[in-house]
Biopython code that builds the backbone (N, CA, C, O; Angstrom):
import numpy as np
from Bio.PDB.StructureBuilder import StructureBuilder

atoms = [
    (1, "UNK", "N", (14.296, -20.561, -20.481)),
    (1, "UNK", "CA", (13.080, -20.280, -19.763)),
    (1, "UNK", "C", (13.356, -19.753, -18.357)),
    (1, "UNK", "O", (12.540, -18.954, -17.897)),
    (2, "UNK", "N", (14.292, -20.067, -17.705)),
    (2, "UNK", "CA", (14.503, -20.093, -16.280)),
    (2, "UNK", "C", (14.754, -18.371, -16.238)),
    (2, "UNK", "O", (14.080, -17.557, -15.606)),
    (3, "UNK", "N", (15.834, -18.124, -17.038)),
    (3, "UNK", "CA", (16.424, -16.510, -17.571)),
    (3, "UNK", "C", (14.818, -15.621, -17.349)),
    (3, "UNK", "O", (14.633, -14.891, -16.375)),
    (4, "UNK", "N", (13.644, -15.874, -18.553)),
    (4, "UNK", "CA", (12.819, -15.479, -18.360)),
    (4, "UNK", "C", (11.819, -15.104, -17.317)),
    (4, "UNK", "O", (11.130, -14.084, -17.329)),
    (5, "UNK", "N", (11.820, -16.384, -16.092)),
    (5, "UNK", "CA", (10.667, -16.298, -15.321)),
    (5, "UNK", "C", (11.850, -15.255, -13.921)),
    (5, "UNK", "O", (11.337, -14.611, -13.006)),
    (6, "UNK", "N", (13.051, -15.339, -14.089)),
    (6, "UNK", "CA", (13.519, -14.736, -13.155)),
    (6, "UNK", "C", (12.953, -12.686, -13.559)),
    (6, "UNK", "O", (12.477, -11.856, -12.784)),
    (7, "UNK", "N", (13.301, -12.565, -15.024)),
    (7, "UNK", "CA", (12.989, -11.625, -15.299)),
    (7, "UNK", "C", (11.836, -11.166, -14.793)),
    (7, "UNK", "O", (11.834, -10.245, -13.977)),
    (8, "UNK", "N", (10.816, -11.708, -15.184)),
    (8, "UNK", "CA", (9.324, -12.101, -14.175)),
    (8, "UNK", "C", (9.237, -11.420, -13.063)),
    (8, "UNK", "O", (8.660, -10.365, -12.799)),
    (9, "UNK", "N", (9.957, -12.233, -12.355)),
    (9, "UNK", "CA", (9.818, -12.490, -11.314)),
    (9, "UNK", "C", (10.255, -11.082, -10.511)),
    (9, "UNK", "O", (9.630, -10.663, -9.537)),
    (10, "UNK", "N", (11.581, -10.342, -11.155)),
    (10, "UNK", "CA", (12.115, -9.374, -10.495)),
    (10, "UNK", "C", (11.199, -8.046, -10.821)),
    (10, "UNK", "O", (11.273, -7.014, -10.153)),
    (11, "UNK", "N", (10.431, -8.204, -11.812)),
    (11, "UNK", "CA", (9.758, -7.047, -12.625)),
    (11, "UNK", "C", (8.291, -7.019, -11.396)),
    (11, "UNK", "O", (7.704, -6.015, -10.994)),
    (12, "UNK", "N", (8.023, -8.419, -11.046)),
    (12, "UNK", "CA", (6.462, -8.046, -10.182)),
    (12, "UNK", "C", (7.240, -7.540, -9.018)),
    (12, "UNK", "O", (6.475, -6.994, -8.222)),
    (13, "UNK", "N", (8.426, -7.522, -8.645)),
    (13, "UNK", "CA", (8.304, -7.135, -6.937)),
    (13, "UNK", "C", (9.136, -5.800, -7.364)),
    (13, "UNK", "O", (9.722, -5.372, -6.370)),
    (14, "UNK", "N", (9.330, -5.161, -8.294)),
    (14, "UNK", "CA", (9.654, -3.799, -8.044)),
    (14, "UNK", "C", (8.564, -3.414, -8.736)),
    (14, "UNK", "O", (8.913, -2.257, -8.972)),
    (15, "UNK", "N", (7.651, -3.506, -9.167)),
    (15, "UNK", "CA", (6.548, -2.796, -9.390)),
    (15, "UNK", "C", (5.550, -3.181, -7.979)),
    (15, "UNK", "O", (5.027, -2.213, -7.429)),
    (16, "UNK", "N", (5.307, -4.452, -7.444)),
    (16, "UNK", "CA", (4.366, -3.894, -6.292)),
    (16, "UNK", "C", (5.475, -3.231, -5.158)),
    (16, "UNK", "O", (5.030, -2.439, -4.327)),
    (17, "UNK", "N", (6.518, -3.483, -5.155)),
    (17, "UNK", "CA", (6.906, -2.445, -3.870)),
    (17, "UNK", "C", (6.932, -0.799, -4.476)),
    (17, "UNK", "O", (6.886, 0.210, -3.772)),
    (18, "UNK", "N", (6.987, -0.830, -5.431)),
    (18, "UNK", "CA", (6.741, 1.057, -5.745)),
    (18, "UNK", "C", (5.565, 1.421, -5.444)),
    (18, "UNK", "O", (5.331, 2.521, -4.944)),
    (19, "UNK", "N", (4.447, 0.329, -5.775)),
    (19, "UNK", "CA", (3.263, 0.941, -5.525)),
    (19, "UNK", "C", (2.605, 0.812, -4.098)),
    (19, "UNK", "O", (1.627, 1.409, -3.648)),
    (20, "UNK", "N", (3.593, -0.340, -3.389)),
    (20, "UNK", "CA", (3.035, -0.170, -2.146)),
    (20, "UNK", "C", (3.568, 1.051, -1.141)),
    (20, "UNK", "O", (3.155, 1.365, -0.024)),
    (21, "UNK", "N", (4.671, 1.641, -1.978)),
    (21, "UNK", "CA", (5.166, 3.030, -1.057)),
    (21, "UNK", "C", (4.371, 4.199, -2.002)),
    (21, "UNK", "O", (5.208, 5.057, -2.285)),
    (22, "UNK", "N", (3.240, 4.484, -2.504)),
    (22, "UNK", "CA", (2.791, 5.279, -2.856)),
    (22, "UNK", "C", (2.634, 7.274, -2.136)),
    (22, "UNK", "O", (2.399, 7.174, -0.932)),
    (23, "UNK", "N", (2.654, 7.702, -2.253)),
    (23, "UNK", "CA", (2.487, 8.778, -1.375)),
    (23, "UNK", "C", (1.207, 9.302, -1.477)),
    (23, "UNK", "O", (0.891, 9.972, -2.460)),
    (24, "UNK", "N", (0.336, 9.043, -0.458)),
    (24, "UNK", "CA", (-1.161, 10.013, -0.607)),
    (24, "UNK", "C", (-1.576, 11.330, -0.050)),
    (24, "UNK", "O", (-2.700, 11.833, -0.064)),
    (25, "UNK", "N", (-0.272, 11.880, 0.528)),
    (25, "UNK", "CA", (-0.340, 13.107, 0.802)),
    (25, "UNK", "C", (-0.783, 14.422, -0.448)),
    (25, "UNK", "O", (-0.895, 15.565, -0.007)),
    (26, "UNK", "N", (-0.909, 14.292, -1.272)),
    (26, "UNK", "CA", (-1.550, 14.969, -2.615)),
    (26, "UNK", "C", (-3.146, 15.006, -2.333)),
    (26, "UNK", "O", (-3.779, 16.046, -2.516)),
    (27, "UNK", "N", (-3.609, 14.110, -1.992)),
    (27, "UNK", "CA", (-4.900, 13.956, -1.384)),
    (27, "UNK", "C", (-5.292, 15.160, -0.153)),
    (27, "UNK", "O", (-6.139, 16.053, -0.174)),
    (28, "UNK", "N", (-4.247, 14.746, 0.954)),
    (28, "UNK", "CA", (-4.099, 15.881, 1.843)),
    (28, "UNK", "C", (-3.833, 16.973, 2.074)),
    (28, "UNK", "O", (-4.034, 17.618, 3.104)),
    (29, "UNK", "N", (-3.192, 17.366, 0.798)),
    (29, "UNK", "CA", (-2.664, 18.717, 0.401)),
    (29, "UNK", "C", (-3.666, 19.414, -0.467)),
    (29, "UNK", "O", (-3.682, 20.637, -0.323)),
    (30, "UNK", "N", (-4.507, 18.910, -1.335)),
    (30, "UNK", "CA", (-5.795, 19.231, -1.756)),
    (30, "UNK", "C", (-7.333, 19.709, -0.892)),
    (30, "UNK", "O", (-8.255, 20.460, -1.209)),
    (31, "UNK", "N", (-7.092, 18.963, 0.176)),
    (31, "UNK", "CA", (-8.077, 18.747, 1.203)),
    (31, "UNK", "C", (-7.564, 20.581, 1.877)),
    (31, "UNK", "O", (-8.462, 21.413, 2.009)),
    (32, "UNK", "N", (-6.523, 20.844, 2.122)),
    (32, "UNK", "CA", (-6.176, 22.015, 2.495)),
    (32, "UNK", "C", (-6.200, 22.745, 1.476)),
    (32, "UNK", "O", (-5.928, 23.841, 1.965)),
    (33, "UNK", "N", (-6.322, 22.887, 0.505)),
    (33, "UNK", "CA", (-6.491, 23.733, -0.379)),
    (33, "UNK", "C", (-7.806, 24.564, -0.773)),
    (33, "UNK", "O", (-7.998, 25.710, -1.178)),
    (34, "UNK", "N", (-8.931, 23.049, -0.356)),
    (34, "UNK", "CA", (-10.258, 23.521, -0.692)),
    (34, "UNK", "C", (-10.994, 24.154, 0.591)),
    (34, "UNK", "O", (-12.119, 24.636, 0.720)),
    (35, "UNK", "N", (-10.005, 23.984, 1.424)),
    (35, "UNK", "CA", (-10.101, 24.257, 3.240)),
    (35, "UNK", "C", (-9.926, 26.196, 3.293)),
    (35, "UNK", "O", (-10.400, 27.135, 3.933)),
    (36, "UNK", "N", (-8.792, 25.927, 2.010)),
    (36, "UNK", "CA", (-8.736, 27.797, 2.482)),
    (36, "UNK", "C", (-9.418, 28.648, 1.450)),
    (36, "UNK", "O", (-9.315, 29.872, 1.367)),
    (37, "UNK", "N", (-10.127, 27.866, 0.672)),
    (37, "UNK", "CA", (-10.854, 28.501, -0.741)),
    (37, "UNK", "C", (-12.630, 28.240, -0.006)),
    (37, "UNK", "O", (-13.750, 28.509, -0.441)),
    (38, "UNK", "N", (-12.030, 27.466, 1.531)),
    (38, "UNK", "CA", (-13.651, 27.716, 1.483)),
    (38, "UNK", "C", (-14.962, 26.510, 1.226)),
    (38, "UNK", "O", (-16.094, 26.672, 1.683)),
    (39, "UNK", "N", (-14.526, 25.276, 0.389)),
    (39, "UNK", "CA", (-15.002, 25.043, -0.397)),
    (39, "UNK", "C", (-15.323, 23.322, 0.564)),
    (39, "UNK", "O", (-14.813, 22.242, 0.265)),
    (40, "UNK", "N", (-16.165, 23.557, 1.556)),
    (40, "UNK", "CA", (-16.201, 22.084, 2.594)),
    (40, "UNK", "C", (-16.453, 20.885, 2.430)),
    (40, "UNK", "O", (-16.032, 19.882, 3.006)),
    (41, "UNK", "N", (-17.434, 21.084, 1.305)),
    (41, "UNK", "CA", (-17.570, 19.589, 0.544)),
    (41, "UNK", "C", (-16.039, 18.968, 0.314)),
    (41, "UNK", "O", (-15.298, 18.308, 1.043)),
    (42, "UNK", "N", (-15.901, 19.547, -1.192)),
    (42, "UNK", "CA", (-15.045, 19.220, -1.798)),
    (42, "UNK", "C", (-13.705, 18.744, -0.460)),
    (42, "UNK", "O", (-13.442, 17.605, -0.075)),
    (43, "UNK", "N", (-13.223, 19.739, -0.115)),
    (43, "UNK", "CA", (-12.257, 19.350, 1.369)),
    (43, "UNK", "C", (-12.593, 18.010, 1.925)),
    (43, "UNK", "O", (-11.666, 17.222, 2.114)),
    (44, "UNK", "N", (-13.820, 17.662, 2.209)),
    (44, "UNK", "CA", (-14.653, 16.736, 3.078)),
    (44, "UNK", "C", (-13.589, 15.234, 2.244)),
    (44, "UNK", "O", (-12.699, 14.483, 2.643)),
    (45, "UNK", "N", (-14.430, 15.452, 0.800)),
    (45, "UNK", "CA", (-13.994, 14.271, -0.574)),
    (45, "UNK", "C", (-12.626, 13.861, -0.090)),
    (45, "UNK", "O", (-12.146, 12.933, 0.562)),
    (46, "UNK", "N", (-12.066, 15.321, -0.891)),
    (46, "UNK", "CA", (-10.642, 14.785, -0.357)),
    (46, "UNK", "C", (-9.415, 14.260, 0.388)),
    (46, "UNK", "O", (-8.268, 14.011, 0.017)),
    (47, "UNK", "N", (-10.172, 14.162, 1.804)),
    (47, "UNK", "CA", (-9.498, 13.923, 2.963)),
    (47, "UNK", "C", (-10.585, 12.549, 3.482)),
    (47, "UNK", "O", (-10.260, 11.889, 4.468)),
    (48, "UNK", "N", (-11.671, 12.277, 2.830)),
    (48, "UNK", "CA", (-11.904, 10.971, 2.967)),
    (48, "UNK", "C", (-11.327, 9.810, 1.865)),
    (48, "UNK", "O", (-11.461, 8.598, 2.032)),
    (49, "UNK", "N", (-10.875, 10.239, 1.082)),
    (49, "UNK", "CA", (-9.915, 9.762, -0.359)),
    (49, "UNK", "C", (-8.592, 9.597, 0.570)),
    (49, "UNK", "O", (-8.405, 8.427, 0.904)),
    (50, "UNK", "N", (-8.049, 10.127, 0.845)),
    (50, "UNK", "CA", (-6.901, 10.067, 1.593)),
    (50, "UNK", "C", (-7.153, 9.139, 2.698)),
    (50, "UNK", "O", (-6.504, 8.146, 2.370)),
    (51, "UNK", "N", (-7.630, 8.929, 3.639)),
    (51, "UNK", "CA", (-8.062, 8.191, 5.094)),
    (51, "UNK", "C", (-8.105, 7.049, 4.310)),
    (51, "UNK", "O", (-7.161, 6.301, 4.565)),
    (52, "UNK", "N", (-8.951, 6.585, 3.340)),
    (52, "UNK", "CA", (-9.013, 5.510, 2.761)),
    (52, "UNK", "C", (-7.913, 4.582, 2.404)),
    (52, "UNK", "O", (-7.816, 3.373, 2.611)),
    (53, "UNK", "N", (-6.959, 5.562, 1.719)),
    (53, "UNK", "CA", (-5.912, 5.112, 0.788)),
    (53, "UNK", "C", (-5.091, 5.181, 1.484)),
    (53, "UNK", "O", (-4.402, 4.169, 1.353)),
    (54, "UNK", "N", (-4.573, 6.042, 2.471)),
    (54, "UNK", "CA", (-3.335, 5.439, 3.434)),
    (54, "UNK", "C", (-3.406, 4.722, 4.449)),
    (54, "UNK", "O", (-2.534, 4.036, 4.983)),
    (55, "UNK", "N", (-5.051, 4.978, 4.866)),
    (55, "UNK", "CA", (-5.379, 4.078, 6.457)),
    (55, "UNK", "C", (-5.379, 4.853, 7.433)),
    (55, "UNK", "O", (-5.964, 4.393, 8.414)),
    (56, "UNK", "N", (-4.746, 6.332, 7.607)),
    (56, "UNK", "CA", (-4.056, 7.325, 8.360)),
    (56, "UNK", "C", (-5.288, 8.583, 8.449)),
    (56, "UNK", "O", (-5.958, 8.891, 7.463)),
    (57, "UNK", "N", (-5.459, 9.275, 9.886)),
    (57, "UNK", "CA", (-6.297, 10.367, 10.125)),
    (57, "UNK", "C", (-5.645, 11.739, 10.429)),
    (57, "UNK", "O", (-4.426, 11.740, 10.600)),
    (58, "UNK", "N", (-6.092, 12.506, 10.485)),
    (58, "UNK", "CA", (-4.870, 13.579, 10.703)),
    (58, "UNK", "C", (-6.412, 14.546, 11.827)),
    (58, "UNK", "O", (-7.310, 15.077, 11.172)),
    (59, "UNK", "N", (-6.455, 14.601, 12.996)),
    (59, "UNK", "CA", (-7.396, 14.840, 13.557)),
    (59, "UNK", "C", (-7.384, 16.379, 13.681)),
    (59, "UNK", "O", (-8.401, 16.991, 14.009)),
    (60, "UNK", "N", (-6.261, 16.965, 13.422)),
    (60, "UNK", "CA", (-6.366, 18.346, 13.385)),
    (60, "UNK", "C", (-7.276, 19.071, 12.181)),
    (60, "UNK", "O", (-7.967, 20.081, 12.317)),
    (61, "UNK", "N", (-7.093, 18.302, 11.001)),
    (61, "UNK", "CA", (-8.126, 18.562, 9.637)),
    (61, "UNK", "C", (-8.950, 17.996, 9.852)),
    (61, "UNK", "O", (-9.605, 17.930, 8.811)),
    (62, "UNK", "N", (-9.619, 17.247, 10.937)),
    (62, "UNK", "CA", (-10.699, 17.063, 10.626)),
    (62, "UNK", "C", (-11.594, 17.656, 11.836)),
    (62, "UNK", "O", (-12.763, 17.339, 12.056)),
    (63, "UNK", "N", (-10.892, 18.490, 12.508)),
    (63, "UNK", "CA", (-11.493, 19.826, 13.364)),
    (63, "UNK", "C", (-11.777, 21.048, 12.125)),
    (63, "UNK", "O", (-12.814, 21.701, 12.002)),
    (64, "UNK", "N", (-10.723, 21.128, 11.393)),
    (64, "UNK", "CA", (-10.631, 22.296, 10.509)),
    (64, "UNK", "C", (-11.962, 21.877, 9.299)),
    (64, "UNK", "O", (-12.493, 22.581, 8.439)),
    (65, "UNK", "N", (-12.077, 21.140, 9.499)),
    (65, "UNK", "CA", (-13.303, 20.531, 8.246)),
    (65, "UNK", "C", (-14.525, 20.385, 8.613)),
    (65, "UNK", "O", (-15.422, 20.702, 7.832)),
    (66, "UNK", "N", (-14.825, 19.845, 9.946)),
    (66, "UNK", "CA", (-16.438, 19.872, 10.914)),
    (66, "UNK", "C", (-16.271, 21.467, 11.187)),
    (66, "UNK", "O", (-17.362, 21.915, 11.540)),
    (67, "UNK", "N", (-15.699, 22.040, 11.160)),
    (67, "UNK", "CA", (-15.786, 23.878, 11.575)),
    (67, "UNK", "C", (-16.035, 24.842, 10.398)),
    (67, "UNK", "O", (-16.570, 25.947, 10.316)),
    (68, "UNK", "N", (-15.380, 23.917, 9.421)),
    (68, "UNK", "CA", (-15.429, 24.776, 7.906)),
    (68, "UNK", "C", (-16.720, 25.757, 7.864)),
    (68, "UNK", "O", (-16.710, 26.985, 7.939)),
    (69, "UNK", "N", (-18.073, 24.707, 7.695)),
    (69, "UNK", "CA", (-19.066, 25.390, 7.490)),
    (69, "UNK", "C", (-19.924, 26.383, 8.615)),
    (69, "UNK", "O", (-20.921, 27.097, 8.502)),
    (70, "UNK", "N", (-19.101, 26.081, 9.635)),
    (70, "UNK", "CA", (-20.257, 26.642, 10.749)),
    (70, "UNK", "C", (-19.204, 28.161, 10.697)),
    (70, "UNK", "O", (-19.735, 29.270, 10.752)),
    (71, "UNK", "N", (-17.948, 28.021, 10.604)),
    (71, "UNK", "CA", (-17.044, 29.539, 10.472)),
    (71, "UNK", "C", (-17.108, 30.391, 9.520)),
    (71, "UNK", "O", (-16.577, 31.501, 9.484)),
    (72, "UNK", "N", (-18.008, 29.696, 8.433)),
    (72, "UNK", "CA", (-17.853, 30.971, 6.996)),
    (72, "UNK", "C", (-18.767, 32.268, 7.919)),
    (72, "UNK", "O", (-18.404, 33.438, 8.038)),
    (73, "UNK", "N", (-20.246, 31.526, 8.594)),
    (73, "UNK", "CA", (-21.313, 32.247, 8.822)),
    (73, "UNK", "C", (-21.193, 33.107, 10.345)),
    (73, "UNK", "O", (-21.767, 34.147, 10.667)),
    (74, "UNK", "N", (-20.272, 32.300, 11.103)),
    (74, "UNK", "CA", (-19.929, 32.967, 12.096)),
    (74, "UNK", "C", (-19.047, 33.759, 12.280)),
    (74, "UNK", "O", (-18.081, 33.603, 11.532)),
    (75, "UNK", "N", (-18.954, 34.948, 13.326)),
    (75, "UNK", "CA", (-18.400, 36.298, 13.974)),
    (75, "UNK", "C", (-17.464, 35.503, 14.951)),
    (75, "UNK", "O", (-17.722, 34.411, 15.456)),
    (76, "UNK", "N", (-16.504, 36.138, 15.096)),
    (76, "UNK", "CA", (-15.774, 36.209, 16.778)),
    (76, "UNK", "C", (-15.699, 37.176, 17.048)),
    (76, "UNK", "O", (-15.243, 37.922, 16.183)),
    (77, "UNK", "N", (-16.074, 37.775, 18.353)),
    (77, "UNK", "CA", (-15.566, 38.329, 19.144)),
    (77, "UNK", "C", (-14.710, 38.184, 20.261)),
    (77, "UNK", "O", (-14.504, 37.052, 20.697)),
    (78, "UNK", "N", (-14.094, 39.337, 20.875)),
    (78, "UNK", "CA", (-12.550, 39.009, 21.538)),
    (78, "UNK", "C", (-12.980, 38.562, 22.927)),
    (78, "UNK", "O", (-13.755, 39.269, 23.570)),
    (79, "UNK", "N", (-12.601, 37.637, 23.325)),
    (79, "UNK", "CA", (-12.843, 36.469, 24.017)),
    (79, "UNK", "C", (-13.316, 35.142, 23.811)),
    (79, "UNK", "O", (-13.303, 34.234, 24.642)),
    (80, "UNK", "N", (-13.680, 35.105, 22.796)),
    (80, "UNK", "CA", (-14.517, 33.548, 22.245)),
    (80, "UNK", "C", (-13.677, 32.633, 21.764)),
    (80, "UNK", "O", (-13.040, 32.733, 20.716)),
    (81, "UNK", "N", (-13.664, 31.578, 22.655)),
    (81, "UNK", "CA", (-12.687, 30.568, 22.375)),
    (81, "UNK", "C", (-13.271, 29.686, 21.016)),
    (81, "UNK", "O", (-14.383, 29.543, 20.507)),
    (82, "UNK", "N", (-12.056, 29.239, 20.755)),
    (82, "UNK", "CA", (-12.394, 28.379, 19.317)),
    (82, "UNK", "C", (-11.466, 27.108, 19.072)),
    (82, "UNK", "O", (-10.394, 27.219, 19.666)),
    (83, "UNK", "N", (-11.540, 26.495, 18.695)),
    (83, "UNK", "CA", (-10.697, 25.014, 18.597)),
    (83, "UNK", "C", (-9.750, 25.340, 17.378)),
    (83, "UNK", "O", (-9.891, 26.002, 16.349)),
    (84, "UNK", "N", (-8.711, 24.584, 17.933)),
    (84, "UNK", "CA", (-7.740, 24.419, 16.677)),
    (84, "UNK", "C", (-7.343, 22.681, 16.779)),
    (84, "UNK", "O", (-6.592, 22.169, 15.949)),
]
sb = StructureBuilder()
sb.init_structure("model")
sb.init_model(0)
sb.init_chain("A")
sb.init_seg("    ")
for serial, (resi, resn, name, xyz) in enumerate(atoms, 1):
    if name == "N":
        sb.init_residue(resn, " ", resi, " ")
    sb.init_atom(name, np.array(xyz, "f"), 0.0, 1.0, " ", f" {name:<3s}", serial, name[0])
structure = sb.get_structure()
């Protein structure tokens, strides 16, 4: 029995430490994807899926994502500052 519960025992902590190093950057890499197709919702989803699941903000995408929709409809002209 003892043989067994060690087996156990070694099987739960390499399965929660794999899953506690998960990578959710796939999330974030999606979020840019729907960012250059345009598509702000969807972007929006995916980068609040991500924030969730790693805990982590990335404040530059989320300039690029509050701007999404107001830049499809808007012009620049040369001088007009714009955020990055």
């Amino acid at each position: 029995m003892k043989t067994r519960d060690i087996i156990f025992a070694l099987f739960a902590l390499i399965t929660f430490s794999a899953n506690a190093q998960y990578d959710y950057s796939s999330y974030l890499h999606k979020a840019m994807e729907k960012l250059e197709q345009g598509d702000c919702q969807a972007a929006q989803k995916f980068y609040d899926v991500y924030k969730e699941l790693s805990g982590q903000s990335v404040s530059s995408l989320e300039v690029l994502i509050a701007d999404c929709g107001e830049s499809q409809d808007k012009t620049y002209n040369i001088g007009d500052q714009i955020k990055v």
